[in-house]
N, C-alpha and C positions, 0 to 999 in steps of 0.2 A: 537426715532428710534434706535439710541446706546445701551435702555435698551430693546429693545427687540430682539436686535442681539447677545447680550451678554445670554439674558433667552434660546434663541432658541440652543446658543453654550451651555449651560449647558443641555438643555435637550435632547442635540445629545451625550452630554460626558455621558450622565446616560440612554439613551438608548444603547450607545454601551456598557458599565460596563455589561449589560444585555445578552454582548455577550459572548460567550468561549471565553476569554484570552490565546494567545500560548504564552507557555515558551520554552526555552531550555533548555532540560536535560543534563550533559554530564558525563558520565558512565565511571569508570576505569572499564576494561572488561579484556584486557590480561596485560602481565609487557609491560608498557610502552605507553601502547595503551587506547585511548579514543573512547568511542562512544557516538554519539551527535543524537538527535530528537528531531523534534517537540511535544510538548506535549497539548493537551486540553484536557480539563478537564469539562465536563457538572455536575451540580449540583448532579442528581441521574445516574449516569452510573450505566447500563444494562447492559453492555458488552465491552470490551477491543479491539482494533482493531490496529494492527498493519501493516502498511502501508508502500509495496515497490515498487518503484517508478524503472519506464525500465531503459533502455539506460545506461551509465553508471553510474550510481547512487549514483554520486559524488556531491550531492547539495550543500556542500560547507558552512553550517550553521554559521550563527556568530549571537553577540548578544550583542551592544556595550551599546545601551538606550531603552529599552521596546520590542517589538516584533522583534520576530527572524529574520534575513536575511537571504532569499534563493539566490544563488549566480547564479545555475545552475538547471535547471528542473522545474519551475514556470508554466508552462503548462502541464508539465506530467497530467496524468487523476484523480490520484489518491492523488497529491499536490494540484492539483488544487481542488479537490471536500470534501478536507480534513474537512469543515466546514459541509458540508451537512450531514457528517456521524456524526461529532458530536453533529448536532442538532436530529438526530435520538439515542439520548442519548448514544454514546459511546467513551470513552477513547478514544484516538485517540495518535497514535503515529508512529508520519511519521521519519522514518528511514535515516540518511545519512552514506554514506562510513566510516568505521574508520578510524583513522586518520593515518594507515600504510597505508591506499589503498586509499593516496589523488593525486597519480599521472595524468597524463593528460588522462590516458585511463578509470581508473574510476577502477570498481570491476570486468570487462571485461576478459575474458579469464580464468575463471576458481576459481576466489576467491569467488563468491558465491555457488559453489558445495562444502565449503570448511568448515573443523571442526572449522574452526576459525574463519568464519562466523557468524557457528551454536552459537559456542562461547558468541559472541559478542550478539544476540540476544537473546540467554537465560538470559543473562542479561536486556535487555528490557525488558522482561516476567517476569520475577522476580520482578524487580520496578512497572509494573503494579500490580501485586498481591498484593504486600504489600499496593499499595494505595486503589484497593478494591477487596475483593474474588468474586471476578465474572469472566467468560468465558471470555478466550483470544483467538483471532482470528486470525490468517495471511492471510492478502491481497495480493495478489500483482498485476502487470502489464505487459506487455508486457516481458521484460527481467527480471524483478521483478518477472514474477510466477518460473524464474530457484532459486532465494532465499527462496521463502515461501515453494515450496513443498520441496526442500532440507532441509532445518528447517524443516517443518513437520518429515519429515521421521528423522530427527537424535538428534532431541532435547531432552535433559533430562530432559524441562522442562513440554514436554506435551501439550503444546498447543489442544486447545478445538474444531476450527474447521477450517476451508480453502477453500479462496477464490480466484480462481483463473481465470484473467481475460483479451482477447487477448493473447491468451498462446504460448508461444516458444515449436512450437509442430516440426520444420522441422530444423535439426541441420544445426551450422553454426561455424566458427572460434572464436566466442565472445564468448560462453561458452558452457552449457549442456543444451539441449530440456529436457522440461520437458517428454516426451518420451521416455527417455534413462536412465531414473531414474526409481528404483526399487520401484515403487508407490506401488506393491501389501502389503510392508512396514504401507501405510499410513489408519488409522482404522479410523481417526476422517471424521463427516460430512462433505463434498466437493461442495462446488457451483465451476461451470464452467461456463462461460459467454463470448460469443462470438458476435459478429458483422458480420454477412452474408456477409454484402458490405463489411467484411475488404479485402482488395489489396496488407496489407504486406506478401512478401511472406514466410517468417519465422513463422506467427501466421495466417494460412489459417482455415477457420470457418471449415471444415471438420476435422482440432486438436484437438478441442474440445470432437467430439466422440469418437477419439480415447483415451485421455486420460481418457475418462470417464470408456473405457472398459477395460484399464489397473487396475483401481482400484477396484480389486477386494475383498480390505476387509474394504473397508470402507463402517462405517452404513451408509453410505448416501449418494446416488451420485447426482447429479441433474444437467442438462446441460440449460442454458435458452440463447437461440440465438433474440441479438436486429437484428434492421433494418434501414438502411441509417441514418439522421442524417443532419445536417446542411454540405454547402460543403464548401469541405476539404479545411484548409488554409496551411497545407503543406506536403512532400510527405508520401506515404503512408504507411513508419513503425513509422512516428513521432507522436506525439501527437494529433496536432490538423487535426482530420481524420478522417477517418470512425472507423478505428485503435484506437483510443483513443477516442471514444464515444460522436466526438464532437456534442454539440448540443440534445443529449439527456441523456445527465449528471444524471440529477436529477432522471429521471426512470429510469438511470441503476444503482444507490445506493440505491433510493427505493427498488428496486428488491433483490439487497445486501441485505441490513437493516432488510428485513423484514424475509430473510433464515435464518441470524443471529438470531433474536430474536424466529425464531421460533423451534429453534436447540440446 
């Protein structure tokens, strides 16, 4: 019995070896300043994904013995489904605050509309490149679409294309709608992806068209609204919601995955 608990613990350690491995990167970006993500890495990446998580987007990474520690944001949509995009073969690199913006409000109030943001993430873009010439993407999420399309519009390093999902389309004191951003800027391909049933009122499913019609010079605009979802386990700008796609995860990075790959 002992050696077949010991055979079944190895064939669990060499079926997970078969899984993406996360590391943690950490990135000198400005003097003084670190920037830390998660990194996976699939065998053949297809394409680079960079992943920003709402709310204050302060996750807090550390990394004492093997797999990273998230401190704060563990349910966000786009931490949590961070595997799913990398078994659809991409780079994956989920994003945390720099380490000047680790105070208790997070990147809140205006540090993601900020060249030192932008900064900081062209450095992530950069480390993807060199690890492979393939298309890099910006993701993000509820407060996370105010850092990607900002980075779109002002990055030097070009970024390939942009996904933007539950979007901060009605302004509020925590930062900039994506709404109030000069998108006619942004050229590259754009998924918009909303939730009908969402009930936050900052990311209302009718922001979606609107940002879509701001973008007027991007090759590609495309809006694809889900629908309900498993119910909410809490209110409705947090994560697990209709707001954060709880419960049909898997078919809303499908639907991701597959604009990506086809863009």
């Amino acid at each position: 019995m002992r050696l077949a608990i010991i055979a079944l613990s190895v064939l669990l350690l060499l079926s997970s070896a078969d899984v993406n491995a996360e590391e943690l990167i950490t990135l000198k970006t400005r003097p003084s300043v670190d920037q830390k993500f998660i990194l996976i890495t699939p065998d053949k990446p297809v394409a680079s994904v960079v992943l920003f998580a709402g709310g204050k987007g302060t996750l807090n990474l550390s990394s004492y013995v093997g797999t990273p520690t998230i401190k704060w944001g563990k349910n966000n949509f786009l931490v949590r489904t961070r595997e799913m995009f990398a078994k659809h073969g991409f780079l994956v690199a989920v994003v945390d605050a720099p380490s000047d913006q680790k105070s208790k409000t997070g990147i809140f109030g205006g540090f993601r509309d900020s060249m030192d943001h932008v900064e900081d993430i062209d450095h992530v873009i950069s480390y993807l490149r060199q690890m492979a010439k393939i298309p890099v993407w910006l993701v993000g999420t509820s407060r996370g679409t105010e850092s990607a399309a900002y980075t779109a519009i002002n990055s030097k390093q070009h970024p390939d294309g942009l996904v933007l999902t539950a979007s901060i389309s009605v302004p509020n004191r925590k930062g900039t709608s994506v709404t109030e951003m000069d998108l006619e800027k942004v050229t590259i391909p754009t998924l918009i992806v909303g939730n009908i049933d969402d009930e936050c009122s900052f990311t209302p499913p009718e922001g979606a068209k609107k940002i879509a019609e701001m973008l007027k010079s991007s090759k590609k605009v495309e809006v694809k609204m889900f629908s309900g979802g498993d119910i909410p386990e809490s209110n409705p700008c947090k994560a697990l919601s209709y707001h954060g796609f709880l419960g049909i995860e898997k078919e809303v990075v499908d639907f991701i995955s597959n604009f990506i790959k086809s863009n």
